[in-house]
N, C-alpha and C positions, 0 to 999 in steps of 0.2 A: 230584859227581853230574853226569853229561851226559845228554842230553834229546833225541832226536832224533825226531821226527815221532810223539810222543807216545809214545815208549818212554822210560823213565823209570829211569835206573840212579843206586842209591843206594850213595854214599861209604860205605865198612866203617865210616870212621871217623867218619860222622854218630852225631851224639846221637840215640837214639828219643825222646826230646823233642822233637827239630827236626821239623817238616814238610820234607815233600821238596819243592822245585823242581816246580813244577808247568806253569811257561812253558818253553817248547821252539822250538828255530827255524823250526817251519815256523808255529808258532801268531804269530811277529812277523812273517816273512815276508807271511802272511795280513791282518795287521793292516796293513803298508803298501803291499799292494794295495788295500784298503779306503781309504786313506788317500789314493793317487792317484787312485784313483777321484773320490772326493769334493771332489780339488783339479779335475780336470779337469771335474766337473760344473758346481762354481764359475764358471770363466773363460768355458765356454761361455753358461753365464748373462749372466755380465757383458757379453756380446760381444754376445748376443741383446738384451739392455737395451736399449748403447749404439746398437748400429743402427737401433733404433727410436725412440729419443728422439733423435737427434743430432737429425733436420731440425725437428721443432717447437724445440726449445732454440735454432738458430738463427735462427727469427721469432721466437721471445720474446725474443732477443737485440737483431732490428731492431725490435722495437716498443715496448722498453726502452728503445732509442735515439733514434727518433721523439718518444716520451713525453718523453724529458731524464732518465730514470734510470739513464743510464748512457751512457759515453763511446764505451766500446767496442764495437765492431762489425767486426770483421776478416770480408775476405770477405761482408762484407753487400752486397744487390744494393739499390741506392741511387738507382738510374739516374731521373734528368728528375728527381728533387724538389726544392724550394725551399728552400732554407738563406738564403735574403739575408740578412744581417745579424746571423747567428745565433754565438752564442760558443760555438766547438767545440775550445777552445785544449786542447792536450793530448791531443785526441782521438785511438784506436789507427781505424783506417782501411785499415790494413794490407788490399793484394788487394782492397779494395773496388771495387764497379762503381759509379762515379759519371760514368757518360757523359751530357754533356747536363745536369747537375747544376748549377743556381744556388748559387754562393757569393760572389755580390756582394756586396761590401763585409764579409764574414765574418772573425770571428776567430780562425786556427788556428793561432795562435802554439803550437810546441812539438810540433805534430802529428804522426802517424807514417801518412805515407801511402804508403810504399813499394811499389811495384808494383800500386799502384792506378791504374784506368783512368778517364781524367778527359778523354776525349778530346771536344771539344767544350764540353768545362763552360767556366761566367762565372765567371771568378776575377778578373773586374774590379773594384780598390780594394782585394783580400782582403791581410786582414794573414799571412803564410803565414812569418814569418822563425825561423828554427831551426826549421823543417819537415824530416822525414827525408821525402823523394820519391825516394832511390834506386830505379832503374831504373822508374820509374812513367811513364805513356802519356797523350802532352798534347798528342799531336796537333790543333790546328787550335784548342788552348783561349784562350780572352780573357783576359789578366792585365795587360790596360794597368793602370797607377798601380798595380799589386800590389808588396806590399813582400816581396822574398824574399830578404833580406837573412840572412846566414849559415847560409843552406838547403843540403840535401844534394839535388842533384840529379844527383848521380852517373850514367852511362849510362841519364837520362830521353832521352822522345824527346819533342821539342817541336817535331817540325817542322811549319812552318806558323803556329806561337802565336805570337798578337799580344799583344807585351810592350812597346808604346811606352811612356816614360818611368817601365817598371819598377825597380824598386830591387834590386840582386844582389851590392848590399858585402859584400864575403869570403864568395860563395857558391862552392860548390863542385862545380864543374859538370864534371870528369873525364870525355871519353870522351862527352859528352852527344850528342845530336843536336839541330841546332836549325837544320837547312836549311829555306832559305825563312821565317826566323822573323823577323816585325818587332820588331825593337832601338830602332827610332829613337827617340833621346835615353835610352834607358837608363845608369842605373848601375851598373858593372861594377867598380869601385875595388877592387883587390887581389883579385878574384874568379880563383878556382883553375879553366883550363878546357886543361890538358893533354891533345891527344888530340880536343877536341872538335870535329865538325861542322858550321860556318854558312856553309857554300856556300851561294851565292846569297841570303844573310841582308841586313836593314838595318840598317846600325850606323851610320847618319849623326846625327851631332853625339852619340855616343853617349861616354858617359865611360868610358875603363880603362885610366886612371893605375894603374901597378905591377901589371896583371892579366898573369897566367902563362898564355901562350897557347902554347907548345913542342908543338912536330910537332902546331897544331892545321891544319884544310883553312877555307880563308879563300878559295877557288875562285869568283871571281866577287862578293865580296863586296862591298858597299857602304859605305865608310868615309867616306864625304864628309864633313868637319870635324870629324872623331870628333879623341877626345884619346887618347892611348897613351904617356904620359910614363911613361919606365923601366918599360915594358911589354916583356915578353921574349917573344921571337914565333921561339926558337930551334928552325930546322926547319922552320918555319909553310910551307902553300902559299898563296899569294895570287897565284897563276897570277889573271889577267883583273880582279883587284881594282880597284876606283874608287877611291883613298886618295887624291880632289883636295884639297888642301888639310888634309890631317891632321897632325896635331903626334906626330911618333915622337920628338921629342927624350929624347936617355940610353936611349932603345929598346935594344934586342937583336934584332937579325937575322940573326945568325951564320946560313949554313946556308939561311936563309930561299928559296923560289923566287919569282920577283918576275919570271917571265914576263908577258908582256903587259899588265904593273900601272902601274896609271896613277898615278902620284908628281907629279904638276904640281902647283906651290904648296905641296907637302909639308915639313913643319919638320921635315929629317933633321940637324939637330944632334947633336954629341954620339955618335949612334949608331952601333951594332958592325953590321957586315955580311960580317964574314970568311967565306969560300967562300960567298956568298947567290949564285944564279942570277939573271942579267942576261939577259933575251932579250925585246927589241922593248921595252924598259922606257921607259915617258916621264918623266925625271928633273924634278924641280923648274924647271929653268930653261928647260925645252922641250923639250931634248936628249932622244935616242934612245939607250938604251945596252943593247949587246950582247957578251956575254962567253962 
């Protein structure tokens, strides 16, 4: 039997028992136009829904947050409020606007603040270590005594942040920017910062034993009695650098430029300097060297 737009031809060889075939192609045809229809009416629903509820679900989100019933808040506008001392470990933060933002002495061990803008915030005393902050905005932020100890701070920018006798063991600071950023007396031990940015930074009496500083710009920097034992500075510029009295010993300076860097009193034991640029340099013993 075949069926064609409700014409209906019956098999010689059917039984008059049998009912004939009463479905035919345009009768399915029919049925999944209806069918798209009724998917297409769906989604446009669901779409009209979500666009109406998205911005309330995201203040119910921040005021779930606020309240403590919940960690998360990505993208939540955060900006000026007071966290002091508040345990936000774990917290997702992600894109968050916390400009201006108190996190004095806060606990965000484990955090995920990635490309959150924290420019200005007190992250003075915060415990922040194994914090994700890639590529996050820290402009001019306070982290003195902050402990950011095996944090991801991949291409943040921190130029400007005051991080005196911060804590930055085996952080990983890739690419970071941190010009004009005060260091002084931070620790930096084994800290990953390939690539990164601290012209014009203060690193005096700063610690970074073993830290991986390769093709970082070190342009005017301030090393005055910092430590850099078996510190690898392959590549590194330290054009106008103040490194009076620093200890490069077992250093790596392969490569290194060491224009106009001021090395007096410098503990260059030990260290590699193959093809480093020499010009106006003031070596350890007074001497001027130029190459």
């Amino acid at each position: 039997m075949i069926g064609i737009c409700g014409i209906i031809y019956i098999d010689p060889t059917q039984s008059h028992n049998e009912s004939p075939l009463t479905s035919n192609p345009c009768e399915i045809m029919r049925d999944n136009t209806k069918l798209q229809y009724l998917k297409y009416a769906l989604v446009s629903s669901l779409l009209l829904i979500a666009t109406f509820t998205l911005a309330p679900a995201r203040a119910d989100q921040r005021a779930d947050f606020l309240a403590g019933r919940t960690r998360d808040c990505r993208r939540c506008d955060l900006a000026g409020l007071n966290f002091k001392r508040r345990d936000l470990s774990g917290a997702d933060l992600t894109g968050a606007n916390l400009r201006d933002t108190n996190f004095h002495d806060a606990k965000l061990v484990g955090a995920r603040l990635a490309g959150a803008d924290l420019t200005a915030a007190n992250l003075n005393k915060a415990n922040l270590s194994r914090t994700e902050m890639g590529g996050a905005i820290l402009r001019g932020a306070m982290l003195y005594a902050a402990n950011l100890d095996a944090a991801n701070l991949g291409e943040a920018d921190l130029s400007g942040a005051r991080m005196g006798t911060a804590r930055l063991t085996r952080s990983k600071l890739s690419k970071a920017v941190l010009r004009d950023a005060d260091l002084r007396k931070a620790r930096l031990a084994e800290a990953i910062m390939p690539g990164a940015d601290l012209s014009g930074a203060a690193l005096d009496f700063a610690f970074l034993r073993g830290a991986q500083l390769d093709g970082a710009a070190l342009r005017e920097t301030r090393l005055t009695g910092a430590e850099l034992i078996n510190a690898s500075l392959v590549g590194a510029d330290l054009s106008d650098a103040n490194a009076l009295g620093t200890n490069f010993r077992g250093a790596d300076l392969s490569r290194a430029v060491l224009a106009g860097t001021n090395l007096r009193r410098a503990n260059l034991h030990e260290i590699k300097l193959d093809g480093a640029v020499f010009r106006a340099t003031a070596m350890p013993d007074g001497s001027t060297r130029d190459e």
